[in-house]
DSSP file (Angstrom, degrees, kcal/mol; ACC not computed):
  #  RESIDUE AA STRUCTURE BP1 BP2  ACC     N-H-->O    O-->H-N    N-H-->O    O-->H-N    TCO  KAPPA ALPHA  PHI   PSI    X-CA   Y-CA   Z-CA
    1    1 A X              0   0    0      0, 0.0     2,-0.3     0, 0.0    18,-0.2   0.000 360.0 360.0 360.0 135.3   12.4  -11.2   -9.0
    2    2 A X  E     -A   18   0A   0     16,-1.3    16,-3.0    14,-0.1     2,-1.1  -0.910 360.0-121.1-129.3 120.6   10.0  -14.0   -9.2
    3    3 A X  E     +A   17   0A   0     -2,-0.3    14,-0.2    14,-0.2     3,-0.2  -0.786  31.0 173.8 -94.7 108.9    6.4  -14.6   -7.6
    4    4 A X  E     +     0   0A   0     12,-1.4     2,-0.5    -2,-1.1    -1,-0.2   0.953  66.6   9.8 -66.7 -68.0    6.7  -17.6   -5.7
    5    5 A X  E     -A   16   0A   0     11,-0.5    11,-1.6     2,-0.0     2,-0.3  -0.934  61.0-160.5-137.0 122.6    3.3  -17.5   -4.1
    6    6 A X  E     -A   15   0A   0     -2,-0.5     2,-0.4     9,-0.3     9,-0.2  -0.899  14.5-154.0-101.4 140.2   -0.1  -15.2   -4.7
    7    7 A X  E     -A   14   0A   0      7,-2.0     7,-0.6    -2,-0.3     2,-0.4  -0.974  14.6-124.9-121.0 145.1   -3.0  -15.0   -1.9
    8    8 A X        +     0   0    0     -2,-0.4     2,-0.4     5,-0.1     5,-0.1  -0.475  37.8 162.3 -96.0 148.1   -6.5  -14.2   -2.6
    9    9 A X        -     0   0    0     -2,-0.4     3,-0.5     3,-0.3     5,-0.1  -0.992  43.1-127.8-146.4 137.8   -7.8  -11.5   -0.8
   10   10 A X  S    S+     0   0    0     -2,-0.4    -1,-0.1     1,-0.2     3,-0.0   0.588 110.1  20.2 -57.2 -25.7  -11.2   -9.3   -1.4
   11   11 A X  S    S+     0   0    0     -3,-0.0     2,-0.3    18,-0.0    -1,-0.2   0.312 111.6  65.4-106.3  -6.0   -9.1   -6.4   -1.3
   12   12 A X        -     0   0    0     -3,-0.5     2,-0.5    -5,-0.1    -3,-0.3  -0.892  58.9-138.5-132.2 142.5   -5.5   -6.8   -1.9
   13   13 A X  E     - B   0  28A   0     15,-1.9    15,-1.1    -2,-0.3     2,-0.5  -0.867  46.0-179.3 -93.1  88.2   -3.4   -7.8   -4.7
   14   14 A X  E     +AB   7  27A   0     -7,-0.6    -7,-2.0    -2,-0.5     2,-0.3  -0.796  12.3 149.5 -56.9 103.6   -0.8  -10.2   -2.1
   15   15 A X  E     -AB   6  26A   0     11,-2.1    11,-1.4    -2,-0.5     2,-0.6  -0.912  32.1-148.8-161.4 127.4    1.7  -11.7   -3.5
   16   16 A X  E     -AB   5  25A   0    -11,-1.6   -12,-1.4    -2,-0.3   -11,-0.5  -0.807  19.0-174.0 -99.6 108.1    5.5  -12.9   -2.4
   17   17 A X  E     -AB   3  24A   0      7,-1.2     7,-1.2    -2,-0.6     2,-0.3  -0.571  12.2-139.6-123.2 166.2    8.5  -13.1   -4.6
   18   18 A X  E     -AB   2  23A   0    -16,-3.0   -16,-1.3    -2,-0.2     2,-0.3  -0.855  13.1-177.6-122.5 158.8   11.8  -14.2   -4.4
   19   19 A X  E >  S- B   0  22A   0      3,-1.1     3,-2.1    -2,-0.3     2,-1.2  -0.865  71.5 -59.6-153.5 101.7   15.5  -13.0   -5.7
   20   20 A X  T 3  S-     0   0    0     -2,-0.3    -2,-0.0     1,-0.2     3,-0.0  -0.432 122.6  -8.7  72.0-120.0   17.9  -15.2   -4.9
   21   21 A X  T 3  S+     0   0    0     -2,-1.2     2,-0.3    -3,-0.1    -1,-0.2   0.216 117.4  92.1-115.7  15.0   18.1  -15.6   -1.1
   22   22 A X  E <   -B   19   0A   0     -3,-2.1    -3,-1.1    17,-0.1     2,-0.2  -0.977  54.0-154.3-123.1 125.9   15.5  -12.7   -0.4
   23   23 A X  E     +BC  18  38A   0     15,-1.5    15,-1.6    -2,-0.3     2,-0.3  -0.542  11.4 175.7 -90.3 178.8   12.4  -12.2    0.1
   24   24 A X  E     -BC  17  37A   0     -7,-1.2     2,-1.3    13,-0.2    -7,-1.2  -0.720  17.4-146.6-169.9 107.2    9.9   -9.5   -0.3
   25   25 A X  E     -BC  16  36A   0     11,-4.0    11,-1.7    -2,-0.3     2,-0.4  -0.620  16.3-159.2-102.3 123.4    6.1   -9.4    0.2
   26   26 A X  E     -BC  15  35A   0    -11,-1.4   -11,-2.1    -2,-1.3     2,-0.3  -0.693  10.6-173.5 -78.4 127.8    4.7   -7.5   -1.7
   27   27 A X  E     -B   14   0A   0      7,-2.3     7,-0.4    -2,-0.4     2,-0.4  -0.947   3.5-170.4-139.8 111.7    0.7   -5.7   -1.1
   28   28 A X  E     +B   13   0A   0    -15,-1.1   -15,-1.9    -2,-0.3     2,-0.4  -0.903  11.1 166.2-126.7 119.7   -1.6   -3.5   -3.6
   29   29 A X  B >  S-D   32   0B   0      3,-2.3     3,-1.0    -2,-0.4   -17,-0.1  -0.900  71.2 -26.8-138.0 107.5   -4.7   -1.7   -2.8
   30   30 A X  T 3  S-     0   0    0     -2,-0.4    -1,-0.1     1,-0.3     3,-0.1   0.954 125.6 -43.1  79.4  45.1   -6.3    1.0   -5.1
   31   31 A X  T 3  S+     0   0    0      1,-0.1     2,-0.5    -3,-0.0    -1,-0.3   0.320 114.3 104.0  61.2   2.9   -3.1    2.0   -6.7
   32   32 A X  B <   -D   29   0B   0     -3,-1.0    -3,-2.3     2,-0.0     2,-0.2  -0.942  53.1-155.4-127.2 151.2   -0.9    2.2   -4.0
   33   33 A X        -     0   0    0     -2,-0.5     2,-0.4    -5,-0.2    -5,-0.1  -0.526   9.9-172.7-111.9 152.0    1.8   -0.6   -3.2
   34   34 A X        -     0   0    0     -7,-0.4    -7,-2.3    -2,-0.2     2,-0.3  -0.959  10.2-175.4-137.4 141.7    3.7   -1.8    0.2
   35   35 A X  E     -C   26   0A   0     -2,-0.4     2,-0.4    -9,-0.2    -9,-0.2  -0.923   5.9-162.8-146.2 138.2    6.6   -4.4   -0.1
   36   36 A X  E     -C   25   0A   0    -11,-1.7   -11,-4.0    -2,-0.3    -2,-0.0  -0.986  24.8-121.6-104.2 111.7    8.3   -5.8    3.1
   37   37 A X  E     -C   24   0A   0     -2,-0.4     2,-0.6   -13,-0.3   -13,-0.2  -0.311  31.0-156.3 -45.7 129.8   11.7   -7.6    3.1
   38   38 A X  E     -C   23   0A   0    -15,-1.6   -15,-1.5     2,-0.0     5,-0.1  -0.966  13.6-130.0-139.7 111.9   10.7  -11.1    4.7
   39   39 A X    >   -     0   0    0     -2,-0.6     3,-1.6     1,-0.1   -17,-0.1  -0.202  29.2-118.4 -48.5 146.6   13.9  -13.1    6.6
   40   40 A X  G >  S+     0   0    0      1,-0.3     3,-1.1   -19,-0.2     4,-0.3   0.715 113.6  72.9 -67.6 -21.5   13.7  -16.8    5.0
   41   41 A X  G 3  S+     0   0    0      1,-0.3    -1,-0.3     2,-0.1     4,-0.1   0.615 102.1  35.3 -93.2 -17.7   13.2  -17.7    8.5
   42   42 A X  G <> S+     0   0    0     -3,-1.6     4,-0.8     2,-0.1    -1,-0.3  -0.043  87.7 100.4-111.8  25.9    9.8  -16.3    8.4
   43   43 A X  H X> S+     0   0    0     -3,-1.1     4,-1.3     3,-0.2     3,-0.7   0.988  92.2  42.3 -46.9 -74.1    8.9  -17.3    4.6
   44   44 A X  H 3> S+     0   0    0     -4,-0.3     4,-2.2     2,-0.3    -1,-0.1   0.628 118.3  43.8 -65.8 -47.5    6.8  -20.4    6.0
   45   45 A X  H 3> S+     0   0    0      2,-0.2     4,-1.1     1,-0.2    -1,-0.2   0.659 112.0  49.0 -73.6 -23.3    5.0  -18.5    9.0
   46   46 A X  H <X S+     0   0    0     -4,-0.8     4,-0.6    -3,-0.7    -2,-0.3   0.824 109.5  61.1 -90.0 -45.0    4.1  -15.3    7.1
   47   47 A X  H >X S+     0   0    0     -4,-1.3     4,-2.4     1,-0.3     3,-1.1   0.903 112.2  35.2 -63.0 -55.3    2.6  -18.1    4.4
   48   48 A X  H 3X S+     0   0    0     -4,-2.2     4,-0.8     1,-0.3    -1,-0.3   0.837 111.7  59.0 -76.4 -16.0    0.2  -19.6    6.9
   49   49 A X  H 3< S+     0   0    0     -4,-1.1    -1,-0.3     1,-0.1    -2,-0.2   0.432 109.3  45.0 -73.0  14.2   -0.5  -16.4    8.4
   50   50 A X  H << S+     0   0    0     -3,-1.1     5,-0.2    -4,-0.6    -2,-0.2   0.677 100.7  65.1 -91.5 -51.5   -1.7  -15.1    5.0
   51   51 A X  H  < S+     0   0    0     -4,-2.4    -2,-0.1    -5,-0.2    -3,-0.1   0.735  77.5 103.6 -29.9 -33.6   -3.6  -18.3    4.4
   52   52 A X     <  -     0   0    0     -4,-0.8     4,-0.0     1,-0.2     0, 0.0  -0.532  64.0-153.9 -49.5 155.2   -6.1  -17.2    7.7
   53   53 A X  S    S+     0   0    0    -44,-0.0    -1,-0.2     2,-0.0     5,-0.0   0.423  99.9  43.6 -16.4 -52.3   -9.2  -15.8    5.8
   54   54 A X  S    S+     0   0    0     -3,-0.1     5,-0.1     4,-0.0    -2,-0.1   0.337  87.1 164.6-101.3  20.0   -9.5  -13.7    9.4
   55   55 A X        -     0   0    0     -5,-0.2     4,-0.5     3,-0.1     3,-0.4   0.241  40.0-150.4 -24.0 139.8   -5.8  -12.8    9.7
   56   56 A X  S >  S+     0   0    0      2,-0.2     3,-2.7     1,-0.1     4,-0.3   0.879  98.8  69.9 -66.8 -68.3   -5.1  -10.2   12.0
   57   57 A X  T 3> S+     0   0    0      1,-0.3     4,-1.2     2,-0.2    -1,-0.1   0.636 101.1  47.4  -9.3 -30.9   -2.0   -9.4    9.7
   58   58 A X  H 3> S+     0   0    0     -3,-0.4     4,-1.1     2,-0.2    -1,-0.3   0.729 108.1  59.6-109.4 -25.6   -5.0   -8.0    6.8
   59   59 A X  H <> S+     0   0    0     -3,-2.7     4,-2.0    -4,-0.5     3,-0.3   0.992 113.6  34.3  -5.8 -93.6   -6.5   -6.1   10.1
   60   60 A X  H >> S+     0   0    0     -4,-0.3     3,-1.4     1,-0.2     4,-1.2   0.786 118.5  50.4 -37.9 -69.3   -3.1   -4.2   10.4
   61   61 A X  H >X S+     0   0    0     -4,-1.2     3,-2.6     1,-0.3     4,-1.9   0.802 108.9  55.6 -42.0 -74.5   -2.4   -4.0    6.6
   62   62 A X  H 3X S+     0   0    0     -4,-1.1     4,-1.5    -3,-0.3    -1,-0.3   0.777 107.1  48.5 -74.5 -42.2   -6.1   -2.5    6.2
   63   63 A X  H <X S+     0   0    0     -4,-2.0     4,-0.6    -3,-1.4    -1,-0.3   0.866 106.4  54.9 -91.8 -12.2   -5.3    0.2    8.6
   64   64 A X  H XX S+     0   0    0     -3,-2.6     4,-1.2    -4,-1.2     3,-1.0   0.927 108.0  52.2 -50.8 -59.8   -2.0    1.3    7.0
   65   65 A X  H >X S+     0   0    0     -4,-1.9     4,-4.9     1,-0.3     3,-1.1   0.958 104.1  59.7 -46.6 -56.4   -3.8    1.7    3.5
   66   66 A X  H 3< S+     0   0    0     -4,-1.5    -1,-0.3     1,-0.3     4,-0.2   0.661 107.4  37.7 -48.2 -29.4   -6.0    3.7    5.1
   67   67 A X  H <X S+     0   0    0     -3,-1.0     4,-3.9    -4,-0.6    -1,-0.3   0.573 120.2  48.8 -80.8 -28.0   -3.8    6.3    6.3
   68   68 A X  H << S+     0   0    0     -4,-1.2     5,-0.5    -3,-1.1     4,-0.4   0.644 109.8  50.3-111.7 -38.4   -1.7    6.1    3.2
   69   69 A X  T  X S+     0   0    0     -4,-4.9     4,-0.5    -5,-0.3    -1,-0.2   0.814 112.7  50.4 -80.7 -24.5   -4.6    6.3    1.2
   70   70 A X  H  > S+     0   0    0     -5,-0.4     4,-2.2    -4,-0.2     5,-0.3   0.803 114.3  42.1 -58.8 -72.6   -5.8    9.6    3.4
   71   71 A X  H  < S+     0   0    0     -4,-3.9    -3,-0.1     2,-0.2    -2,-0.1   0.645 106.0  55.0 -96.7  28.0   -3.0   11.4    3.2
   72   72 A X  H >> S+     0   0    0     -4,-0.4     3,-2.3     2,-0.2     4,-2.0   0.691 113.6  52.2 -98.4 -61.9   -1.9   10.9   -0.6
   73   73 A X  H 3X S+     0   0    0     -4,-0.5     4,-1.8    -5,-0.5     5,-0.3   0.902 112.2  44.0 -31.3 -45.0   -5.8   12.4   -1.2
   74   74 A X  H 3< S+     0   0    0     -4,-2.2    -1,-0.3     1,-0.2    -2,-0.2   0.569 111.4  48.2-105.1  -1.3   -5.0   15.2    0.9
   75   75 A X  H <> S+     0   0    0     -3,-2.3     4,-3.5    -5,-0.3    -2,-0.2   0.868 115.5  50.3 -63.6 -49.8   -1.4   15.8   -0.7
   76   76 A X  H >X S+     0   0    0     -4,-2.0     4,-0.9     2,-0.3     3,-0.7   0.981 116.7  44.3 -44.4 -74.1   -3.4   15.6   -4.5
   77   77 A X  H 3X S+     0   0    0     -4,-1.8     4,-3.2     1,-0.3     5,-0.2   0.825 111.9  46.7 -51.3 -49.0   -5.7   17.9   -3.2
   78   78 A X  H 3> S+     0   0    0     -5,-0.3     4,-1.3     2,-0.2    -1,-0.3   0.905 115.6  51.3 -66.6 -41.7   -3.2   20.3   -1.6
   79   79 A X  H X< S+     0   0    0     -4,-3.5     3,-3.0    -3,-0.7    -2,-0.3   0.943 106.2  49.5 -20.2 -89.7   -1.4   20.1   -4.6
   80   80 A X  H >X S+     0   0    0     -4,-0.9     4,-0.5     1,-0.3     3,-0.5   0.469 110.1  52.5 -93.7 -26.4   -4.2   20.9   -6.9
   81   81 A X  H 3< S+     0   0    0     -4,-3.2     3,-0.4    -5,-0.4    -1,-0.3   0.857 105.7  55.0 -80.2 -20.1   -5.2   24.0   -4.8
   82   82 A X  T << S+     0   0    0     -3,-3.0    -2,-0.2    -4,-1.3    -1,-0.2   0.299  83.4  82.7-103.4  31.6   -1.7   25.5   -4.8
   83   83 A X  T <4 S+     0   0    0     -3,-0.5    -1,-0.2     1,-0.1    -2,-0.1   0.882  90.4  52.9 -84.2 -39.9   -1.4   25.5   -8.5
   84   84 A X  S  < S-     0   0    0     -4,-0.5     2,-0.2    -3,-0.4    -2,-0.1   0.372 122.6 -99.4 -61.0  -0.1   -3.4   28.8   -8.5
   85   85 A X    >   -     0   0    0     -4,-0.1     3,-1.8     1,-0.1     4,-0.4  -0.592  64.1 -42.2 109.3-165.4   -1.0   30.5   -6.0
   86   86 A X  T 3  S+     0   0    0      1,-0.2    -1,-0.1    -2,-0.2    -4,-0.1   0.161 118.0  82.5-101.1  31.6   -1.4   30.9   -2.2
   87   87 A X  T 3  S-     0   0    0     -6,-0.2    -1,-0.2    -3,-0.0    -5,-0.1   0.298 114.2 -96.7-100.9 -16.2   -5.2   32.0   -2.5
   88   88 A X  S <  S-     0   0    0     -3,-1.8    -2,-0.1     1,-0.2    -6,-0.1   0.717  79.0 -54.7 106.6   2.3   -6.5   28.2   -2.7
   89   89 A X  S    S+     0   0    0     -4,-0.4     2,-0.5     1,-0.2    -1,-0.2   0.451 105.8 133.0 100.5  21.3   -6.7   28.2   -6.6
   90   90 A X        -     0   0    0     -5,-0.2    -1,-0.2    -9,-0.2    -9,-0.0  -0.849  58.4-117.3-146.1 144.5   -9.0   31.2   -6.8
   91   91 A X        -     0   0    0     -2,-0.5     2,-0.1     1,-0.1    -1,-0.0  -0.014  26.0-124.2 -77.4 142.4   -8.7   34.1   -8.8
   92   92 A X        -     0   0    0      1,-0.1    -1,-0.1     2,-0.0    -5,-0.0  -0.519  30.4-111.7 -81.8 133.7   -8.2   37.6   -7.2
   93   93 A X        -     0   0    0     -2,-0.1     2,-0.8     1,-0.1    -1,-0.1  -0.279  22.3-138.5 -37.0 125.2  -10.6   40.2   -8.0
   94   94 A X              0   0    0      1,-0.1    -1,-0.1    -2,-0.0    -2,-0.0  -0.860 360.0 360.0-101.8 116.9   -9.4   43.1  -10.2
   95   95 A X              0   0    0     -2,-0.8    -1,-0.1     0, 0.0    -2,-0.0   0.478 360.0 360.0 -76.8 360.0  -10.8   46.4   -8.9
């Protein structure tokens, strides 16, 4: 796989790559990654709609993350409480 094309973005790592006769756009914010298969027939159209500075497309994108970034924090977290058993991480009194 090959990166054909990078876009700059204030917030995003953006970038499209190619294998073979497929594409696949790939999108990174804060550690976490999105890649979409993109038909060759919309290579050229996804390229200038990435180009917009005021894309709607980074609108949408931007409200994905968010969610995805929301509920990996509240997985961590929920993790990290049930490592001490089903009291929330905290330790039972001994009488």
């Amino acid at each position: 796989m090959r990166v054909i094309k990078s876009y700059k973005h204030a917030h995003y790592v953006v970038e499209l790559f190619q294998y073979g006769e497929k594409y696949t756009l790939k999108i990174k914010d804060r550690g976490i990654e999105q890649s979409y298969p993109v038909p060759e027939e919309f290579v050229s159209v996804l390229d200038d709609e990435l180009n917009k500075s005021g894309s709607e497309l980074y609108e949408k994108i931007a409200g994905i993350f968010e969610g995805m970034h929301y509920f990996w924090g509240r997985t961590l977290l929920q993790m990290k409480e049930s490592e001490g058993g089903t009291d929330g991480g905290k330790e039972e009194e001994i009488v």
